[in-house]
C-alpha positions as CSV (number, residue, x, y, z in Angstrom):
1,X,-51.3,-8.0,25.7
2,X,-48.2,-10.2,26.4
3,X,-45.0,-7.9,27.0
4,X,-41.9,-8.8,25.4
5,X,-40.1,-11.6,28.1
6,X,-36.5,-10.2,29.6
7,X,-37.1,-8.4,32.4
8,X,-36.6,-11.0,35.4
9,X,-34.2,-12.2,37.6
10,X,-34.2,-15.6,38.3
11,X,-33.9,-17.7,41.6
12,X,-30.2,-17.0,42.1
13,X,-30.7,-13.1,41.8
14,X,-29.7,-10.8,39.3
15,X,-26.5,-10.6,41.4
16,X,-24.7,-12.9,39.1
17,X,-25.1,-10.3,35.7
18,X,-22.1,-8.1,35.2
19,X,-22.9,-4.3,35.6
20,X,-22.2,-4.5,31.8
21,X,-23.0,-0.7,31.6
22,X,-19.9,0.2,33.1
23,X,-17.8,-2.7,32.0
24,X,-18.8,-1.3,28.3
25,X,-20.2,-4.7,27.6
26,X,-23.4,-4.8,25.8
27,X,-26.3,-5.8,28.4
28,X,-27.7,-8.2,26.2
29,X,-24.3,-10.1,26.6
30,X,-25.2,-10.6,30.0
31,X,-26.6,-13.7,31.4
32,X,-30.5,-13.2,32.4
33,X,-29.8,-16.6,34.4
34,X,-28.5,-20.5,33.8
35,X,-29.2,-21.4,30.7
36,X,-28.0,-18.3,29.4
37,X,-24.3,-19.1,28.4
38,X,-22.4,-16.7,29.5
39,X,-20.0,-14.3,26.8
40,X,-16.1,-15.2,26.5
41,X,-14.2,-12.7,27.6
42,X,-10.8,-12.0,26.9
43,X,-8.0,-10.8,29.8
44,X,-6.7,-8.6,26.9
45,X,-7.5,-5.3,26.6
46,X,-10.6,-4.8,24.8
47,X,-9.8,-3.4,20.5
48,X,-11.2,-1.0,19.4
49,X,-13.2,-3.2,17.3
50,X,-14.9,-5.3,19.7
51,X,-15.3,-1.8,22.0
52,X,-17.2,-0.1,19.5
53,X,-19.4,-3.7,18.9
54,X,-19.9,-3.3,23.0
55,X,-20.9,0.3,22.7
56,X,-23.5,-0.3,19.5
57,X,-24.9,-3.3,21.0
58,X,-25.8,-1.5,24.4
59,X,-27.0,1.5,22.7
60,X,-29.3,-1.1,20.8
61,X,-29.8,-3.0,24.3
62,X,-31.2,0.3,26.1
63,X,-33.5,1.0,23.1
64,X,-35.3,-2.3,23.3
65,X,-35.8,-1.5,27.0
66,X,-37.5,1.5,25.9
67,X,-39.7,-0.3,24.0
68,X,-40.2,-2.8,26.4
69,X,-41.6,-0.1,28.7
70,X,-43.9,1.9,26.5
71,X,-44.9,-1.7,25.8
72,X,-46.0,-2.3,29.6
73,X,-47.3,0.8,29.9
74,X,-49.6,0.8,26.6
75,X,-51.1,-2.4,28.6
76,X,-51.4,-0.2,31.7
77,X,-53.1,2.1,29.2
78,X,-55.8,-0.4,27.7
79,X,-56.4,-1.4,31.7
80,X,-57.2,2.7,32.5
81,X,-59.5,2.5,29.5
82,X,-61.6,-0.7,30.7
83,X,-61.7,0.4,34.2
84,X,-62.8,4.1,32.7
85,X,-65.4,2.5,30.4
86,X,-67.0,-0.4,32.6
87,X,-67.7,2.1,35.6
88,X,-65.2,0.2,37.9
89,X,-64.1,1.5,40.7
90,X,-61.3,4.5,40.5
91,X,-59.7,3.4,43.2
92,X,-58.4,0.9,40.6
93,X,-56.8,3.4,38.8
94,X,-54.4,4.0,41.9
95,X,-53.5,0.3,41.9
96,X,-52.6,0.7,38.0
97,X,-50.3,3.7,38.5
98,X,-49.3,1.6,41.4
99,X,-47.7,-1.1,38.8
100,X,-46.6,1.9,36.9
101,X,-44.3,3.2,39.4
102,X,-42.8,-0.5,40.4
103,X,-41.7,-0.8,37.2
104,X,-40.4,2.8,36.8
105,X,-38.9,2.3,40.0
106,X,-37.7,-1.0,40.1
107,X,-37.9,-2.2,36.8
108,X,-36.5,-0.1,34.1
109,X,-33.5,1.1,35.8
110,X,-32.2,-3.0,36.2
111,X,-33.5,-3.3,32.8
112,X,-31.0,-0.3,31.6
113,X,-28.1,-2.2,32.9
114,X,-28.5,-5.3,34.2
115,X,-26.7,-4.6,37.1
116,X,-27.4,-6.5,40.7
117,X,-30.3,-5.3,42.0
118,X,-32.7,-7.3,43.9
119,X,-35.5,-4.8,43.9
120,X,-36.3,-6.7,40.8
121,X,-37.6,-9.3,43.4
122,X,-39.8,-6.9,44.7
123,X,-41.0,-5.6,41.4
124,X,-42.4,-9.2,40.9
125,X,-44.0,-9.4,44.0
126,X,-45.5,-5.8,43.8
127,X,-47.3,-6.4,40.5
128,X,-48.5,-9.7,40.8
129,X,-50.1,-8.9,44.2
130,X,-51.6,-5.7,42.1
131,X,-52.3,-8.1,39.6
132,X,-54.8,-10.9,41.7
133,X,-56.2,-7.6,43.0
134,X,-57.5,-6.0,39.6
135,X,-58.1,-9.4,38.1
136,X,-60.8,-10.1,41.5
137,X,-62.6,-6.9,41.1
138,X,-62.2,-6.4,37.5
139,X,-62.6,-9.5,35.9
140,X,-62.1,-7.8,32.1
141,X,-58.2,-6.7,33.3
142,X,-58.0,-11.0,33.2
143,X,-55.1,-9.6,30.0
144,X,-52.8,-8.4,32.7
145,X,-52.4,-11.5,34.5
146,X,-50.3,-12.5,31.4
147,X,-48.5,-9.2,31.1
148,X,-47.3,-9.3,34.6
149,X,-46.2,-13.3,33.8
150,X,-44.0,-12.4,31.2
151,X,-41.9,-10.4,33.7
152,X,-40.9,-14.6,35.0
153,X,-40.6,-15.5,30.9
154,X,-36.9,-15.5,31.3
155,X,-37.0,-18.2,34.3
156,X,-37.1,-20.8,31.1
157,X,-33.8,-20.5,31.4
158,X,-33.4,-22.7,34.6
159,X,-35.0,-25.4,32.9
160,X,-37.6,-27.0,35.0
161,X,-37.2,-25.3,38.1
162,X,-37.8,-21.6,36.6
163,X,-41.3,-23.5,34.2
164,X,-42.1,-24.9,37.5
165,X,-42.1,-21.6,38.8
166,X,-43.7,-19.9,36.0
167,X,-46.8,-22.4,35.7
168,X,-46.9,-21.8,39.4
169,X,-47.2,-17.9,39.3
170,X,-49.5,-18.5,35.9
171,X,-52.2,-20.4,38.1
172,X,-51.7,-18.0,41.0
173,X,-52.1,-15.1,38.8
174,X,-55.3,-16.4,37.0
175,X,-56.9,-17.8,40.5
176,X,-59.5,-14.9,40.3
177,X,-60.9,-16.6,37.4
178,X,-61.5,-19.6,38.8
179,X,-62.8,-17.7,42.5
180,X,-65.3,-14.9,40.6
181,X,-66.8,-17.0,38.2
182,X,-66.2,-20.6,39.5
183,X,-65.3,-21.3,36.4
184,X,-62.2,-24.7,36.6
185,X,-62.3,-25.0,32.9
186,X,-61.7,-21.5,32.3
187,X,-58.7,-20.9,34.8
188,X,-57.1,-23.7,33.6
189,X,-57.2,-22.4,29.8
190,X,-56.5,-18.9,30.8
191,X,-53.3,-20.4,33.1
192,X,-52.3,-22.9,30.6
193,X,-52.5,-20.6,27.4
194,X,-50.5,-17.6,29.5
195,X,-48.4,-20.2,30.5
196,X,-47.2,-21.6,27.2
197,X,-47.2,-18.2,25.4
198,X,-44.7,-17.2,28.0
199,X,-42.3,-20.0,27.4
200,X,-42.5,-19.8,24.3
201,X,-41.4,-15.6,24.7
202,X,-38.9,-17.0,27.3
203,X,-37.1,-19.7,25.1
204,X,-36.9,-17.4,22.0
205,X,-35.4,-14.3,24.5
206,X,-33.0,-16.9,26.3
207,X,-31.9,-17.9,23.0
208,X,-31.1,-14.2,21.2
209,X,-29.4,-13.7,24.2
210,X,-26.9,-17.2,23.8
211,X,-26.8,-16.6,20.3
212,X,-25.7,-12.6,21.0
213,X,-23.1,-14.2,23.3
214,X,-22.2,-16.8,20.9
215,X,-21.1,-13.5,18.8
216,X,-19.0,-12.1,21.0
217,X,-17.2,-14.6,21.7
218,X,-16.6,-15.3,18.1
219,X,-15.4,-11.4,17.8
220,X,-13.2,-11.7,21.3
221,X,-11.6,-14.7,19.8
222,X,-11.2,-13.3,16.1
223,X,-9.8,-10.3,17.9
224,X,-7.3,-12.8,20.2
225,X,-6.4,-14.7,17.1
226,X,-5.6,-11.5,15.4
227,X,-3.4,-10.0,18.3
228,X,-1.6,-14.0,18.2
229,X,-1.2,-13.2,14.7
230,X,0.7,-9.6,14.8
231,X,3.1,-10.9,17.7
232,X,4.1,-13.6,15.9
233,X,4.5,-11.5,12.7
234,X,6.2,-8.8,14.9
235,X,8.8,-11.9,16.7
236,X,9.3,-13.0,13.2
237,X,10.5,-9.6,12.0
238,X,12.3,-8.8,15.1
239,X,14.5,-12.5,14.2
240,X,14.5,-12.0,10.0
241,X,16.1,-8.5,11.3
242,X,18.4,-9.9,13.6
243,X,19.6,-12.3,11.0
244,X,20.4,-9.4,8.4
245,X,21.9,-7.5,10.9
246,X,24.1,-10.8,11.8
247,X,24.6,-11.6,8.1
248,X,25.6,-7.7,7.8
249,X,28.2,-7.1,10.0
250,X,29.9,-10.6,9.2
251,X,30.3,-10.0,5.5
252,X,31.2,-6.1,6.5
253,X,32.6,-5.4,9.7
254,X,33.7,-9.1,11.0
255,X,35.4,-9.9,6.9
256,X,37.3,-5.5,7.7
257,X,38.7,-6.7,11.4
258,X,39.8,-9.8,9.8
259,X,41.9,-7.6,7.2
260,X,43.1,-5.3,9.5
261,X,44.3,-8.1,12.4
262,X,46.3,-9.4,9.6
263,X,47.8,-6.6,8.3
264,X,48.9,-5.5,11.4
265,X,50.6,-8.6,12.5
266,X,51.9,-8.9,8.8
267,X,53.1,-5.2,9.6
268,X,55.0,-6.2,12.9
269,X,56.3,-9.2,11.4
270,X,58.8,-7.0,9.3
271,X,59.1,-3.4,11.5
272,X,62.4,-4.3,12.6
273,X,63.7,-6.1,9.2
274,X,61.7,-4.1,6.3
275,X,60.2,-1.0,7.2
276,X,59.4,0.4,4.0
277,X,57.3,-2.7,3.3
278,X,56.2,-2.1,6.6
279,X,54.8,1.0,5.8
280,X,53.0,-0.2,2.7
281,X,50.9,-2.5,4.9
282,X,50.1,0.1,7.3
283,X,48.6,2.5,4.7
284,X,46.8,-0.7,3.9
285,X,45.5,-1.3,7.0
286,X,44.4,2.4,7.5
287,X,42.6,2.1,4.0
288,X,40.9,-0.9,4.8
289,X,40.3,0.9,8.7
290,X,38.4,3.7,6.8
291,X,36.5,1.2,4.2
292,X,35.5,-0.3,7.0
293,X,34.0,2.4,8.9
294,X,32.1,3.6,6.0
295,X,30.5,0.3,6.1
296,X,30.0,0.7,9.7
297,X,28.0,3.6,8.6
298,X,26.4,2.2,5.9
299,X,24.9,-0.1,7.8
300,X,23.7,2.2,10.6
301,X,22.1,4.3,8.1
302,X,20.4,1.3,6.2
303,X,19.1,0.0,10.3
304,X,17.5,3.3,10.6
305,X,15.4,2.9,7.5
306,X,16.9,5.4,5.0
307,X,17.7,2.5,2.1
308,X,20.6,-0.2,1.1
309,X,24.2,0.8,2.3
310,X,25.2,-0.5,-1.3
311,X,22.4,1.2,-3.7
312,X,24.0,3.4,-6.5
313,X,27.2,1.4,-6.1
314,X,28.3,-0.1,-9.4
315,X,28.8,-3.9,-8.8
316,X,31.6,-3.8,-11.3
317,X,34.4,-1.3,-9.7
318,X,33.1,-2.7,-6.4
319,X,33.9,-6.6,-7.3
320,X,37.4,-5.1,-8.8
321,X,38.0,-3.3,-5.5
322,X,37.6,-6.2,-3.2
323,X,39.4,-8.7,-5.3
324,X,43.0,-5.8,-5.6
325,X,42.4,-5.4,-1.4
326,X,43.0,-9.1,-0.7
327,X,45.5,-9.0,-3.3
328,X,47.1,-6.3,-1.8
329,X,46.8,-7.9,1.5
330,X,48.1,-11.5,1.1
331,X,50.5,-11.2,-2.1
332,X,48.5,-13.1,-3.9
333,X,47.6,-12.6,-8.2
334,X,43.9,-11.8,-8.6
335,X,41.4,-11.0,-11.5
336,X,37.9,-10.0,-12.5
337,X,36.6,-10.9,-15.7
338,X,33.3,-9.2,-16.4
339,X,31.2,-10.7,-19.0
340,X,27.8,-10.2,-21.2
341,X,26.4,-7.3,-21.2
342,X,25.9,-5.1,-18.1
343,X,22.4,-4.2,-17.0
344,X,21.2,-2.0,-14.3
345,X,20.8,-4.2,-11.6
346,X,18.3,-3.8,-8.5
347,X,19.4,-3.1,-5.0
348,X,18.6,-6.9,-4.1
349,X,20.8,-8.4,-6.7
350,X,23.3,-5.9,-6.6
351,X,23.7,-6.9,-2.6
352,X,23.2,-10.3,-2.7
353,X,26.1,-10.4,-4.9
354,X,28.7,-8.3,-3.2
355,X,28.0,-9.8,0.0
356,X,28.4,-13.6,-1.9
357,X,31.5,-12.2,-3.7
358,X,33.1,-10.5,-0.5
359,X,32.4,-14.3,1.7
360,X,33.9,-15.8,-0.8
361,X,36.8,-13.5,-0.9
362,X,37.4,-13.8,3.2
363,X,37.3,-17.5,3.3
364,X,40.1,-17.4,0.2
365,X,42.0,-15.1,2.8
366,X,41.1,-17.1,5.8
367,X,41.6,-20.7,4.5
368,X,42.5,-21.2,0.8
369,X,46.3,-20.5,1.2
370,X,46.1,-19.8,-2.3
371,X,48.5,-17.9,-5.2
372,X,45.5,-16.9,-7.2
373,X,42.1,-16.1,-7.0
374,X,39.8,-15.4,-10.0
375,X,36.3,-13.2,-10.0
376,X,34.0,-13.9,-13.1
377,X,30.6,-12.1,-13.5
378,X,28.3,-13.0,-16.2
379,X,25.1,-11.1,-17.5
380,X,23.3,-13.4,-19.1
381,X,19.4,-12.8,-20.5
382,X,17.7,-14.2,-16.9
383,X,19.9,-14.3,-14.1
384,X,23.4,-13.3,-13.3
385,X,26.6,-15.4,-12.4
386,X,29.3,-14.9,-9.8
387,X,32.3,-17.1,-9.8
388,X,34.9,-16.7,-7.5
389,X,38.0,-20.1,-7.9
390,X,41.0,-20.2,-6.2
391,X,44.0,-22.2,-6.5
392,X,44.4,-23.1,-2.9
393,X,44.4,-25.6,-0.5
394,X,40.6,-26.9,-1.0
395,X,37.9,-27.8,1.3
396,X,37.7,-31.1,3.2
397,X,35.4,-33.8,1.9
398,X,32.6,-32.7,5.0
399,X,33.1,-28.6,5.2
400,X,32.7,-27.7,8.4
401,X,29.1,-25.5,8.5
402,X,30.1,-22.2,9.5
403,X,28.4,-18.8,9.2
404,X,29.8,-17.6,6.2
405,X,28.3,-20.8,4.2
406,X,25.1,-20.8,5.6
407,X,24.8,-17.1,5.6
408,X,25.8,-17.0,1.4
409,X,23.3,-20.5,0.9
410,X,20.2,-17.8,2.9
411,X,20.8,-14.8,0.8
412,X,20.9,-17.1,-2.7
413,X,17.7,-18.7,-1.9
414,X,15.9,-15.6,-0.3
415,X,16.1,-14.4,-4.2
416,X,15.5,-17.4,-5.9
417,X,19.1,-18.3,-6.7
418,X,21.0,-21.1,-6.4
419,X,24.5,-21.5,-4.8
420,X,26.9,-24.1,-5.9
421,X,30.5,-24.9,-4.1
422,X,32.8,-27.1,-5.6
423,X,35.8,-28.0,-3.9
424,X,38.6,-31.0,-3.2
425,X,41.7,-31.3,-1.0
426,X,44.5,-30.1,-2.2
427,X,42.1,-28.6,-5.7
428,X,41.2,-25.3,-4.9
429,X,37.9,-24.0,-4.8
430,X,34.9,-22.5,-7.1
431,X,31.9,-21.1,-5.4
432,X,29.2,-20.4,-8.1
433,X,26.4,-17.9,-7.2
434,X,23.2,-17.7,-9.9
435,X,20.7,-14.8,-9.2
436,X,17.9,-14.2,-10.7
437,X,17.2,-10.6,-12.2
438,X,14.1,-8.7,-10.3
């Protein structure tokens, strides 16, 4: 009977296998020698997913070298029996229990594990000297010559140095043959036929074990690949949020300072000549103080996840609002004509539109120099239009690319919209916002 190969060290010692028991690698991911490529492995911390792989695979590991033993012992079994039967000698029995105890000893527990433990070495040399002993006095126990050669079956994988090896112990362990009986022809069959049955056992076990490795180095890297993938998803959220919160707080809180630095210096410019005008831009500057820190808020509340800071507000009043401030604020004439008929908008649309309306707005108070500013929006049956003209100064023929363009051009396009800006010197200037309902 010819036991399953896997259960030597080769030449350079079982030294070089990782104690994978403890490492919570699976044993059969462990190299039984060269030839055996060796798993990937990951500096990473192990998942979960490839832990619990480890874990099965070891458990599965530890019940083939169950079997592997019961196997080596039911050999040990038929060998009690023949000695039993043919009247041999009992003291043949004691050399039996002898290879018994090597490989409970010596054997099993490396088997378990894989961990370095030379002993195997020992284990090897015990039964094989056991062996040439039963095989001399016993020539029908010839079987166990190739049972105790399978223990070198995994020496296939040092190429020709571990065959040379194994045809070496094959003709050693068959030499009773050939001394007993005198028979050349049949120690060469019964060395040759052990010897290719046992390479053929040690080829197919070398390559489970490269193809088990193969695995888990395909899991490690799927698992690698999958880590890659949530830190680059995670750095591309943590900039997209960066960005709103940038595109937030200029179209809220930068657009509010802005108002309030100029009212304040519009303020001081008459204290001493006008102070009831005076006074009037003061209140304005509060109001616009306390607008802005309710934006402030807004936004705060919206960063720690509890919705839009402009959901529920109605576009409408909200549009009429902003255009009366900055009329308020720089003396100028302004209107809002809404037209079509008004829908219930989402939160999207309702803040991509304020925020395009309220850009707008500030670069009219920033750089238009302008006596009028009008606001249209038009519901129309697939997308809704925001026009905000002036009758200022006009942009250059190359605008200069500030934030407040680029930041109106992202939020049209992150819904689908378009943005159009149309502008000359000395002309005024119409930016025209499309947005697609949701």
């Amino acid at each position: 009977m010819t036991e399953p190969a896997g259960a030597a060290a080769g030449p350079d010692g079982p030294a070089a296998v990782p104690v994978s028991a403890r490492a919570g690698v699976p044993a059969a991911a462990s190299p039984a020698g060269p030839g055996v490529e060796p798993a990937a492995h990951s500096g990473a911390a192990t998942s979960p997913t490839v832990a619990e792989d480890s874990r099965k695979s070891f458990r599965s590991w530890q019940r083939i070298s169950r079997l592997w033993a019961l196997a080596w012992h039911f050999a040990l079994v038929v060998g009690v029996v023949l000695v039993l039967t043919g009247k041999q000698p009992l003291w043949l029995l004691v050399l039996l229990a002898g290879m018994s105890a090597s490989y409970l000893l010596l054997e099993y527990p490396w088997l378990l594990d894989r961990a370095p433990n030379r002993a195997v070495y020992s284990h090897l040399a015990i039964v094989s000297a056991l062996s040439i002993v039963l095989t001399w006095v016993d020539p029908s126990l010839t079987f166990l010559a190739s049972v105790v050669l399978s223990q070198f079956s995994p020496l296939t994988g040092f190429r020709i140095r571990g065959i040379a090896i194994m045809a070496g112990t094959a003709a050693v362990l068959s030499l009773p043959i050939l001394l007993s009986w005198g028979s050349l022809v049949g120690w060469i069959l019964a060395a040759g036929s052990a010897l290719l049955a046992n390479l053929f056992i040690g080829g197919f076990f070398v390559e489970m074990l490269n193809d088990h490795n193969r695995r888990g180095a395909l899991i490690r890297e799927l698992e690698d690949t999958r880590e890659e993938l949530e830190r680059a998803h995670h750095e591309a959220g943590v900039r997209e949020e960066r960005e709103r919160l940038a595109r937030e707080i200029h179209d809220t809180l930068a657009q509010g300072f802005t108002s309030l630095l100029m009212l304040i210096q519009a303020a001081d410019a008459t204290l001493d000549t006008d102070p009831g005008t005076t006074r009037e831009r003061l209140d304005l500057a509060a109001r616009t103080a306390r607008e802005n820190l309710a934006e402030a808020r807004a936004l705060i509340w919206h960063t720690e996840g509890h919705g839009d800071p402009t959901a529920g507000l109605p576009l409408d009043a909200t549009l009429q609002r902003a255009a009366a401030r900055i009329g308020e604020e720089l003396g100028m004439a302004t209107s809002v004509d809404i037209g079509g008929s008004p829908r219930t908008l989402s939160a999207n649309v309702q803040v991509v539109t304020l925020r395009i309306a309220q850009e707008a707005l500030a670069n009219v108070r920033k750089h238009a120099q302008a006596a009028t500013v009008a606001v249209w929006l038009t519901y129309s049956a697939e997308h809704l239009t925001l026009a905000v003209e002036d009758d200022g100064v006009g942009m250059p023929e190359t605008p200069c690319k500030g934030f407040g363009l680029r930041s109106m051009r992202e939020r049209v396009e992150q819904v689908g919209g378009t943005l159009t800006i149309t502008s000359a010197p000395g002309a005024g200037t119409r930016v025209e916002a499309e947005v697609p309902y949701e």
